[in-house]
C-alpha positions as CSV (number, residue, x, y, z in Angstrom):
1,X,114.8,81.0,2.0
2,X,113.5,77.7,2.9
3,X,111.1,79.9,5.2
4,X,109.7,81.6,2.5
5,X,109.7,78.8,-0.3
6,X,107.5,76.7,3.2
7,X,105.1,79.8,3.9
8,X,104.4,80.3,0.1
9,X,103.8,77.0,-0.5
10,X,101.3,76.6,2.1
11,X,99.7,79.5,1.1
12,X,99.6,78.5,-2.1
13,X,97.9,75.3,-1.2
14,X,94.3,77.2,-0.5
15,X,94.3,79.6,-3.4
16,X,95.3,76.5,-5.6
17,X,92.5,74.5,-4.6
18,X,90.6,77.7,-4.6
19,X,91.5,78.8,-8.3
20,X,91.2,75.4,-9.2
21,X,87.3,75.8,-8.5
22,X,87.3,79.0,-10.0
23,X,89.3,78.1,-12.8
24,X,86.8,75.4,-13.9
25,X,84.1,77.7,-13.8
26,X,85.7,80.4,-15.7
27,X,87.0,77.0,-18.4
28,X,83.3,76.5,-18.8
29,X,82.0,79.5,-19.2
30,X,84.5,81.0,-21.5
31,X,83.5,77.3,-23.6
32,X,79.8,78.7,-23.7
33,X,81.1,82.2,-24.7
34,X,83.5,80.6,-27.6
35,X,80.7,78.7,-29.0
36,X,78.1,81.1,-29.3
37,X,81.2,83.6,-31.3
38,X,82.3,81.1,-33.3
39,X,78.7,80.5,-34.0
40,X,77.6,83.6,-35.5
C-alpha cells in the first residue's frame, strides 16, 4: 500500500502542477463566459 499511496502521489505531483495551469486558464475563461451570460 505504501507503494501505491508513494507512486500516486508522485504522479500526482506533475498533473497537479499541470491542472493547476490549466485550471487557472479554464477559471478565467469560464469568468469571461459568465459575464457575457449574465450580461444579456
Amino acid at each position: 500500500m505504501g507503494q501505491r499511496i508513494h507512486r500516486r502521489r508522485r504522479h500526482g505531483r506533475r498533473l497537479w502542477i499541470r491542472n493547476r495551469r490549466l485550471a487557472s486558464h479554464t477559471t478565467s475563461q469560464q469568468r469571461l463566459t459568465d459575464g457575457i451570460s449574465s450580461k444579456s
